[in-house]
Residue, then its C-alpha position, 0 to 999 in steps of 0.5 A: x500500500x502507498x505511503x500516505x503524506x505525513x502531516x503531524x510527525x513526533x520523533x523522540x520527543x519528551x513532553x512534560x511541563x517545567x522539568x516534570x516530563x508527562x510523555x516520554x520517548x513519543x515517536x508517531x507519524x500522522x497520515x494526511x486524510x486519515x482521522x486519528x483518534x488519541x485514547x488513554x486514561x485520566x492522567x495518560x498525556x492526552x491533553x498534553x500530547x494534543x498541547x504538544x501539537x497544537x503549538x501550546x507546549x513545546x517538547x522538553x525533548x524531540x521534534x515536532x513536525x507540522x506539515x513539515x516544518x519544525x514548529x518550535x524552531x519558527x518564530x512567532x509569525x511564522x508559526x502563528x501562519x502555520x497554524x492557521x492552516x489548522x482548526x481547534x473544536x474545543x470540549x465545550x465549542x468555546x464560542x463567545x456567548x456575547x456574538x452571534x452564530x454568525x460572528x462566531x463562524x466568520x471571526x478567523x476570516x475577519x482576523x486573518x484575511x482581507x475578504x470583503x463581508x459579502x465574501x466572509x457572509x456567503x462562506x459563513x451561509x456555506x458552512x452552516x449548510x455543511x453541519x445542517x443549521x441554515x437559518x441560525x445566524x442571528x442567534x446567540x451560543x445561548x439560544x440553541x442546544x449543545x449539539x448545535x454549538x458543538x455543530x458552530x464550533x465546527x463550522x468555524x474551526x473549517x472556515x479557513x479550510x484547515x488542512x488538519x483539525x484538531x478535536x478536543x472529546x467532541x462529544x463530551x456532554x452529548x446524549x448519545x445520538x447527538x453524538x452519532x450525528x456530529x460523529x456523522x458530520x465529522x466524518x463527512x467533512x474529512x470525505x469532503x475536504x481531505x483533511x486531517x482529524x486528530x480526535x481525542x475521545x473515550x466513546x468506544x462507538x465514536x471511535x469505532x466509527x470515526x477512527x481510521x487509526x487509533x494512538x493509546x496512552x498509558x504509563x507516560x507513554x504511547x502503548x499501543x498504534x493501530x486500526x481499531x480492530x488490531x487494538x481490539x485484539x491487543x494482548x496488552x491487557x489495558x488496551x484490550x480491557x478498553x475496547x471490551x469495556x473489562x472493569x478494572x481489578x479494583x471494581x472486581x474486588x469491590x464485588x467479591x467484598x459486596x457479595x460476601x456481605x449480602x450472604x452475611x445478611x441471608x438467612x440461614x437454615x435451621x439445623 
C-alpha cells in the first residue's frame, strides 16, 4: 500500500511541563486524510500530547513536525501562519456567548484575511449548510442546544479550510445520538475536504466509527498504534480491557467484598 503524506510527525520527543516530563520517548507519524483518534486514561498525556501539537507546549525533548516544518524552531509569525492552516473544536465549542452564530463562524476570516463581508457572509451561509443549521445566524451560543454549538464550533474551526483539525472529546456532554450525528458530520467533512482529524475521545462507538487509526496512552507513554480492530485484539491487557469495556481489578474486588456481605445478611437454615 502507498505511503500516505505525513502531516503531524513526533520523533523522540519528551513532553512534560517545567522539568516534570508527562510523555516520554513519543515517536508517531500522522497520515494526511486519515482521522486519528488519541485514547488513554485520566492522567495518560492526552491533553498534553494534543498541547504538544497544537503549538501550546513545546517538547522538553524531540521534534515536532507540522506539515513539515519544525514548529518550535519558527518564530512567532511564522508559526502563528502555520497554524492557521489548522482548526481547534474545543470540549465545550468555546464560542463567545456575547456574538452571534454568525460572528462566531466568520471571526478567523475577519482576523486573518482581507475578504470583503459579502465574501466572509456567503462562506459563513456555506458552512452552516455543511453541519445542517441554515437559518441560525442571528442567534446567540445561548439560544440553541449543545449539539448545535458543538455543530458552530465546527463550522468555524473549517472556515479557513484547515488542512488538519484538531478535536478536543467532541462529544463530551452529548446524549448519545447527538453524538452519532456530529460523529456523522465529522466524518463527512474529512470525505469532503481531505483533511486531517486528530480526535481525542473515550466513546468506544465514536471511535469505532470515526477512527481510521487509533494512538493509546498509558504509563507516560504511547502503548499501543493501530486500526481499531488490531487494538481490539491487543494482548496488552489495558488496551484490550478498553475496547471490551473489562472493569478494572479494583471494581472486581469491590464485588467479591459486596457479595460476601449480602450472604452475611441471608438467612440461614435451621439445623
Amino acid at each position: 500500500m502507498e505511503k500516505r503524506e505525513v502531516v503531524i510527525s513526533l520523533e523522540n520527543v519528551v513532553a512534560g511541563y517545567g522539568k516534570t516530563p508527562i510523555l516520554r520517548d513519543l515517536n508517531l507519524e500522522l497520515e494526511r486524510g486519515q482521522i486519528t483518534a488519541l485514547l488513554g486514561g485520566s492522567g495518560s498525556g492526552k491533553s498534553t500530547l494534543l498541547k504538544t501539537m497544537t503549538g501550546l507546549l513545546p517538547p522538553l525533548e524531540g521534534t515536532v513536525r507540522l506539515l513539515g516544518h519544525e514548529m518550535y524552531r519558527l518564530d512567532q509569525a511564522e508559526r502563528s501562519a502555520l497554524l492557521r492552516r489548522t482548526g481547534m473544536l474545543f470540549q465545550y465549542g468555546a464560542l463567545f456567548g456575547s456574538r452571534t452564530v454568525f460572528d462566531n463562524i466568520a471571526l478567523p476570516l475577519r482576523e486573518h484575511t482581507a475578504l470583503p463581508e459579502s465574501v466572509i457572509a456567503e462562506m459563513v451561509r456555506m458552512k452552516l449548510a455543511l453541519v445542517g443549521l441554515e437559518g441560525l445566524e442571528a442567534r446567540l451560543p445561548s439560544e440553541i442546544s449543545g449539539g448545535q454549538r458543538k455543530r458552530v464550533a465546527l463550522a468555524r474551526a473549517s472556515i479557513l479550510d484547515p488542512e488538519v483539525i484538531f478535536c478536543d472529546e467532541p462529544s463530551a456532554g452529548l446524549d448519545p445520538i447527538v453524538a452519532a450525528g456530529l460523529d456523522d458530520t465529522l466524518r463527512r467533512f474529512q470525505s469532503l475536504f481531505g483533511m486531517s482529524l486528530v480526535v481525542v475521545t473515550h466513546e468506544l462507538e465514536s471511535i469505532k466509527f470515526l477512527a481510521d487509526r487509533v494512538i493509546m496512552l498509558a504509563g507516560n507513554a504511547v502503548v499501543a498504534v493501530g486500526t481499531v480492530e488490531e487494538l481490539s485484539k491487543s494482548a496488552i491487557k489495558n488496551v484490550y480491557d478498553f475496547f471490551h469495556r473489562v472493569p478494572p481489578d479494583y471494581v472486581t474486588a469491590g464485588s467479591s467484598m459486596l457479595e460476601w456481605v449480602e450472604k452475611q445478611g441471608e438467612p440461614k437454615a435451621d439445623g
